[in-house]
C-alpha positions in Angstrom: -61.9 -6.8 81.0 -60.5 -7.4 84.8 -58.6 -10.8 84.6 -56.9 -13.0 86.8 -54.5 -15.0 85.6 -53.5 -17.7 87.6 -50.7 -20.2 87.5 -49.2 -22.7 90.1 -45.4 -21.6 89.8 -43.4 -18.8 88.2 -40.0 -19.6 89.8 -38.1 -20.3 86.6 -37.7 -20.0 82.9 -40.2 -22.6 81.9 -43.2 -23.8 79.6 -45.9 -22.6 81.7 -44.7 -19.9 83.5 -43.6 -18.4 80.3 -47.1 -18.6 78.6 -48.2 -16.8 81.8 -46.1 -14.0 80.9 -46.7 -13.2 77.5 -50.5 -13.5 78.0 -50.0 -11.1 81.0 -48.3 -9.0 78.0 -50.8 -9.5 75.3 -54.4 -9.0 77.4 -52.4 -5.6 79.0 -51.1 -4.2 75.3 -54.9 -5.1 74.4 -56.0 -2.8 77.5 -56.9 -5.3 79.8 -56.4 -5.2 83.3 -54.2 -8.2 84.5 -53.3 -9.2 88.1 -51.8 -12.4 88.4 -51.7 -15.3 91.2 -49.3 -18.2 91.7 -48.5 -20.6 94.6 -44.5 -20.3 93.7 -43.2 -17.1 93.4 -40.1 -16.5 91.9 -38.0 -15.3 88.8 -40.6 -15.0 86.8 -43.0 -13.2 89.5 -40.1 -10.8 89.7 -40.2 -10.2 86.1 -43.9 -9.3 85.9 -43.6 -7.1 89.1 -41.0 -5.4 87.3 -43.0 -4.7 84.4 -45.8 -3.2 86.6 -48.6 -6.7 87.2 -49.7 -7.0 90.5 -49.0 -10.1 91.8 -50.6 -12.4 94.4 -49.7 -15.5 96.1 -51.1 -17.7 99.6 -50.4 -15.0 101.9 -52.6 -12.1 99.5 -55.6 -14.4 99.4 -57.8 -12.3 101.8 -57.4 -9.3 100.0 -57.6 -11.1 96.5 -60.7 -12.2 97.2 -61.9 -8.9 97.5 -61.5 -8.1 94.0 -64.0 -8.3 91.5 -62.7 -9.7 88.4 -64.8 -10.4 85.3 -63.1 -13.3 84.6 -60.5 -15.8 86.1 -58.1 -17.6 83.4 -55.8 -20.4 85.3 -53.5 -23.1 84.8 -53.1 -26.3 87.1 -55.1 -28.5 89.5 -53.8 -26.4 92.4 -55.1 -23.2 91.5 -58.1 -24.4 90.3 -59.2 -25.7 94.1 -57.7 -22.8 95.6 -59.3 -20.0 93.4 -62.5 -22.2 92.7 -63.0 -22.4 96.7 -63.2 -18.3 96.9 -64.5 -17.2 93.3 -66.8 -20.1 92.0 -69.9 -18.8 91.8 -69.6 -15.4 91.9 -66.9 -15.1 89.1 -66.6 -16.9 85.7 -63.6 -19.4 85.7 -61.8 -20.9 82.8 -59.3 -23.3 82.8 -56.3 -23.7 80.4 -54.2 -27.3 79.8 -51.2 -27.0 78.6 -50.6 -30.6 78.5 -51.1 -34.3 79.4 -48.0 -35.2 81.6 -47.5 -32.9 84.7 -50.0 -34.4 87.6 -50.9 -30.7 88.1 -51.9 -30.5 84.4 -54.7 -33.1 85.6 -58.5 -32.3 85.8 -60.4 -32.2 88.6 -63.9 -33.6 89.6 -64.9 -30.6 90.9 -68.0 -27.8 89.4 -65.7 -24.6 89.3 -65.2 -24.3 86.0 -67.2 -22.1 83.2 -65.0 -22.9 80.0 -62.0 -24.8 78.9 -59.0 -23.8 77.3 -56.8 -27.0 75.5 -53.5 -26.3 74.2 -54.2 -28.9 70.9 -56.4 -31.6 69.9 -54.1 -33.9 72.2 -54.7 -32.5 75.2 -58.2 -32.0 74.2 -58.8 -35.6 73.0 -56.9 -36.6 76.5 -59.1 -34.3 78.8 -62.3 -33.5 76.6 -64.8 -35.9 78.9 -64.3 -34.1 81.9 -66.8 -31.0 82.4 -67.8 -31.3 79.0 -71.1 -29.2 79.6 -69.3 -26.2 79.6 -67.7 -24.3 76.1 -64.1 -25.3 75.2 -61.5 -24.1 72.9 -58.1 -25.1 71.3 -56.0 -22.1 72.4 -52.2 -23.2 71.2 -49.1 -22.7 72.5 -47.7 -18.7 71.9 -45.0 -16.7 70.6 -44.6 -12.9 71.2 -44.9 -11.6 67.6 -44.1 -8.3 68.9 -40.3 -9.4 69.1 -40.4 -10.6 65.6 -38.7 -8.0 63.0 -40.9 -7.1 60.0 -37.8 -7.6 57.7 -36.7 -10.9 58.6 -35.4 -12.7 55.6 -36.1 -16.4 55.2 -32.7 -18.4 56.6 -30.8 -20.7 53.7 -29.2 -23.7 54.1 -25.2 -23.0 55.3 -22.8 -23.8 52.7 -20.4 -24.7 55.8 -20.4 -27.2 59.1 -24.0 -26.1 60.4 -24.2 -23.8 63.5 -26.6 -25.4 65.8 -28.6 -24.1 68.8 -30.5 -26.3 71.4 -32.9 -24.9 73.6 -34.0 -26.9 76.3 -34.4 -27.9 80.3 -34.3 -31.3 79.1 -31.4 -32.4 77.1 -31.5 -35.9 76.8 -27.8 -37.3 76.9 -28.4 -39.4 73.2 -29.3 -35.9 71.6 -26.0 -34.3 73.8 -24.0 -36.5 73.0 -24.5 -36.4 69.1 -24.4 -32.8 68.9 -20.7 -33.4 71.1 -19.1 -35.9 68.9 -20.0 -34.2 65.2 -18.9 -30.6 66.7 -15.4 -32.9 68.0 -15.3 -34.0 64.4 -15.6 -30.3 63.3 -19.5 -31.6 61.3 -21.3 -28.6 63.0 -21.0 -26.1 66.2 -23.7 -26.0 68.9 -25.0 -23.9 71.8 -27.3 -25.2 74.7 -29.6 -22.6 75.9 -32.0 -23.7 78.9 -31.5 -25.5 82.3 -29.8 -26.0 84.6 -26.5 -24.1 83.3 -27.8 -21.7 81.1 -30.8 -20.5 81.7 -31.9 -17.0 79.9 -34.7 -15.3 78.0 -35.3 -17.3 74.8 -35.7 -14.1 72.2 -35.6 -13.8 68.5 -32.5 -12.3 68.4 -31.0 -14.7 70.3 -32.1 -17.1 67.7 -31.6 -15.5 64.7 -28.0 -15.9 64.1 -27.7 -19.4 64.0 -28.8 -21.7 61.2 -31.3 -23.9 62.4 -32.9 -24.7 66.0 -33.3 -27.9 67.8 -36.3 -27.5 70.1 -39.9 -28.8 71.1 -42.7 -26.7 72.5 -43.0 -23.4 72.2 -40.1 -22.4 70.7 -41.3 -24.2 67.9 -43.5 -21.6 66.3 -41.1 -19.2 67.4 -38.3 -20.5 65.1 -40.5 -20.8 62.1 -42.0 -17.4 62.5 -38.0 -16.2 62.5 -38.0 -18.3 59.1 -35.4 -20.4 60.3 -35.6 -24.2 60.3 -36.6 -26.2 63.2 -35.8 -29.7 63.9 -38.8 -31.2 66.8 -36.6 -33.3 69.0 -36.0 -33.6 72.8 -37.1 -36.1 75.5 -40.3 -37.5 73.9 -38.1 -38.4 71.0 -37.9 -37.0 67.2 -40.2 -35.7 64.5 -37.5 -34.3 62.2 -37.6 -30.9 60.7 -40.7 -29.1 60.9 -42.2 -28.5 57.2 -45.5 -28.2 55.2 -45.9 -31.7 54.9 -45.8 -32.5 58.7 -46.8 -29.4 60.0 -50.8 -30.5 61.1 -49.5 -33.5 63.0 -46.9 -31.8 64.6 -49.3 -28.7 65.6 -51.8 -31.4 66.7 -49.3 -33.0 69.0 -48.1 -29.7 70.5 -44.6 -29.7 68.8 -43.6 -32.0 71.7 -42.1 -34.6 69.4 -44.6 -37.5 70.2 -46.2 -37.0 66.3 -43.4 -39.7 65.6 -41.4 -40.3 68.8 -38.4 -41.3 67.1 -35.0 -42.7 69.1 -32.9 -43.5 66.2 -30.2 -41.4 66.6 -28.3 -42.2 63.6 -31.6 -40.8 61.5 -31.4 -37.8 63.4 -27.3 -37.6 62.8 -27.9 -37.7 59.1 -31.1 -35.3 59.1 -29.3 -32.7 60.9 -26.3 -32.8 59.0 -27.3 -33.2 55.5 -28.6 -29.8 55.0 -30.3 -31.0 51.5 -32.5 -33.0 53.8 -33.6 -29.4 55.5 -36.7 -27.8 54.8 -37.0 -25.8 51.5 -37.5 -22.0 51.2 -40.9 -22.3 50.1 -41.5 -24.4 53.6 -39.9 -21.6 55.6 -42.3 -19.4 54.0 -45.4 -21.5 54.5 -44.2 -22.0 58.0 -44.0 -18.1 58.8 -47.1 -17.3 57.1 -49.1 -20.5 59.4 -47.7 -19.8 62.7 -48.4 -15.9 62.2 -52.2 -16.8 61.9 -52.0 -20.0 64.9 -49.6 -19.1 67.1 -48.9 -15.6 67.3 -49.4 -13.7 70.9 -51.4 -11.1 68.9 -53.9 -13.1 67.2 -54.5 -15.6 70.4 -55.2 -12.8 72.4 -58.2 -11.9 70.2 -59.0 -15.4 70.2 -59.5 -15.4 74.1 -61.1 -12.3 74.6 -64.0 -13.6 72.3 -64.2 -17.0 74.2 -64.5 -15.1 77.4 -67.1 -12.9 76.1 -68.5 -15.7 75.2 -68.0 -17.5 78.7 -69.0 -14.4 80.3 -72.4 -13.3 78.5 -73.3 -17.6 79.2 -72.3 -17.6 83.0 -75.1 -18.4 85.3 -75.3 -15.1 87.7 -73.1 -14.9 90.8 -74.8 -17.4 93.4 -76.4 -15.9 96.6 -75.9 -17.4 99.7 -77.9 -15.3 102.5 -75.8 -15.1 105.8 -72.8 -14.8 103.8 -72.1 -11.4 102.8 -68.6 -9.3 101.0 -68.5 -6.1 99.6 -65.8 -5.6 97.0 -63.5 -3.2 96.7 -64.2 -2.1 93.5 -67.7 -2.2 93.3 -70.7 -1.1 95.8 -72.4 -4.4 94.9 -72.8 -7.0 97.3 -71.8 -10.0 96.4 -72.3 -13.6 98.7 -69.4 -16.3 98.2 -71.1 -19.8 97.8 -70.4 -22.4 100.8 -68.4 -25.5 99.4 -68.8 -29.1 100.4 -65.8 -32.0 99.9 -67.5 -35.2 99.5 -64.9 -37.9 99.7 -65.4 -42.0 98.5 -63.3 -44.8 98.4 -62.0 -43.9 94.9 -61.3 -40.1 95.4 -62.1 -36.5 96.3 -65.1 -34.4 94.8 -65.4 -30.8 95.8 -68.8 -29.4 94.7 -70.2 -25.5 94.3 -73.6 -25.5 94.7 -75.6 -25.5 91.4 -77.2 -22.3 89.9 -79.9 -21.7 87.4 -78.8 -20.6 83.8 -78.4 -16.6 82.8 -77.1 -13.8 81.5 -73.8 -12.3 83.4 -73.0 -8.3 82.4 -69.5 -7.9 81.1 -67.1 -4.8 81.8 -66.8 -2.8 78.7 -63.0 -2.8 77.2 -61.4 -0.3 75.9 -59.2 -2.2 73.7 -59.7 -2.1 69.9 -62.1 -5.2 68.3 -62.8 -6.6 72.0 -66.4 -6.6 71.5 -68.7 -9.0 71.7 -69.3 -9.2 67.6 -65.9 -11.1 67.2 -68.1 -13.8 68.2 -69.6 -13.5 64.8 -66.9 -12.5 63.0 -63.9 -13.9 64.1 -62.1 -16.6 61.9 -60.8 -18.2 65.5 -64.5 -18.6 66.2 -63.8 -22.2 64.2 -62.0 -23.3 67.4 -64.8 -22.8 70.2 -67.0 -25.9 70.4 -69.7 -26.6 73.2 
């Protein structure tokens, strides 16, 4: 397939901008072709320049609508107006939520979209009501299995003061100042990896030699694949150490520690330090194994290339709109953009594509392994997509 992967910033080492990147990674090692647009170029554009992605931003948009994608996978409110205003209609669009905070991470009331894309049953139960007439599926949050070595031995408890890592861009000062006084007292040593004074790439080597992360997100499944412990905490508050038991609520709350929410932060004093409180070595295992089949880069690019066969081969046919004529540059095909209409009230914006009738939309053939069409049969992630 042709994507376009679209997301509103990629200035710094963040939550979405880093998804961005390692799906860029995943669809292209899967032999994709990935370009990628974002209204905030930055570090992170840089970084996927550097690794060979074409990249687009405001200034590009006359040439990028030229292009002829078979399918446009986005992030945000802001790209979704801006792409849906040149592509809707002519090119399937599906749009991912990563969340249920960020007022980009919003939905619109718009008629853009062909599929949806939630990143756990949170977001989904937040956001399933808009466009519901379109397929959705749960497509979690990632971690580059690539980078995880096939040797990796399951981390034990220390038999010493535990040696902490944080990684964060949002250290709350209760957690900070914990982790400050017990390393004064000589209870454990830390290190703070994340913003705004140290800021790198957030690797599984980097991880590995400590004893135990304290994270939310997506470094979550990260950890666990690494078979080290991994206590959920950060500003939504605490959900302890990640094990068997609390694993489902966790996962369905995004690892963003709002499964319990916890602020008492002598509980989370004692549940750090008392390493018979950590998880067991049969939980480290049962962790690896689960976010190896959820979670890994690998397995959710499989997952999305069956959904967007699936969004593809359901897409109405791109819209004709006579008078209105563009020839792409990679096909002899003419194709007609539709007109759009903003029809403002007094409680709000709706921006409207005109309707089509239902049919069958041809997909480019891939030449990446498995990336049929009969993994909509047979794929085990075919559990997630729902209509």
């Amino acid at each position: 397939m042709k994507l376009l992967i679209a997301n509103n910033q990629l200035e710094y080492r963040a939550g979405s901008e880093l998804h961005t990147v390692d799906l860029c990674r995943g669809f292209r090692r899967a032999g994709h072709t990935v370009t990628v647009f974002t209204l905030k170029p930055g570090m992170m554009a840089d970084t996927l320049r550097e690794e060979g992605f074409p990249v687009s931003s405001l200034p590009d948009l006359r040439s990028l609508s030229a292009e002829d994608f078979d399918l446009i996978y986005l992030h945000h409110a802001t790209c979704e107006v801006i792409l849906g205003m040149i592509f809707a209609g002519r090119i399937p669009i599906v749009r991912g939520y990563l969340g249920i905070v960020p007022p980009l991470e919003k939905p619109l009331s718009g008629d853009f979209l062909s599929g949806k894309a939630y990143g756990s049953e949170l977001v989904e139960q937040t956001y399933a009501d808009y466009r519901n007439d379109v397929p959705s599926v749960i497509s979690r949050n990632i971690y580059d299995d690539h980078q995880i070595p096939i040797d990796a031995a399951i981390g034990e408890p220390p038999r010493g003061r535990p040696d902490f890592t944080v990684v964060s861009n949002h250290l709350v000062p209760e957690l900070s100042d914990l982790l400050e006084a017990t390393a004064e007292e000589g209870l454990c040593r830390f290190t703070h990896f994340g913003r705004p004074h140290n800021s790198v790439p957030i690797t599984a080597e980097l991880l590995a030699p400590f004893d135990a992360v304290i994270t939310i997100g997506r470094t979550v499944p990260l950890t666990a694949a690494l078979g080290r412990p991994v206590y959920i905490c950060d500003e939504n508050g605490a959900d302890g150490w990640l094990t068997a038991e609390n694993f489902s609520e966790c996962q369905r709350n995004s690892f963003s520690g709002r499964a319990l929410g916890a602020k008492d932060w002598g509980l989370v004093r004692e549940q750090l330090l008392d390493t018979s409180l950590w998880p067991s070595l049969d939980d480290l295992a049962w962790l690896r194994e689960r976010v190896g089949r959820d979670h890994s880069l690998s397995r959710r690019v499989e997952q999305l290339e069956s959904f967007f066969a699936r969004v593809i081969e359901e897409s109405p046919p791109p819209y004709h709109l006579p008078g209105v004529t563009r020839r792409c540059c990679s096909s002899s095909r003419r194709e007609r953009t539709p007109s759009m209409r903003c029809e403002a009230s007094g409680t709000g914006s709706s921006i409207t594509s005109p309707r089509r009738e239902r049919g069958r939309r041809p997909m480019r053939t891939s030449s990446a392994p498995g990336s049929n069409d009969s993994r909509l049969e047979t794929s085990t992630w075919n559990r997630g997509c729902r209509t």
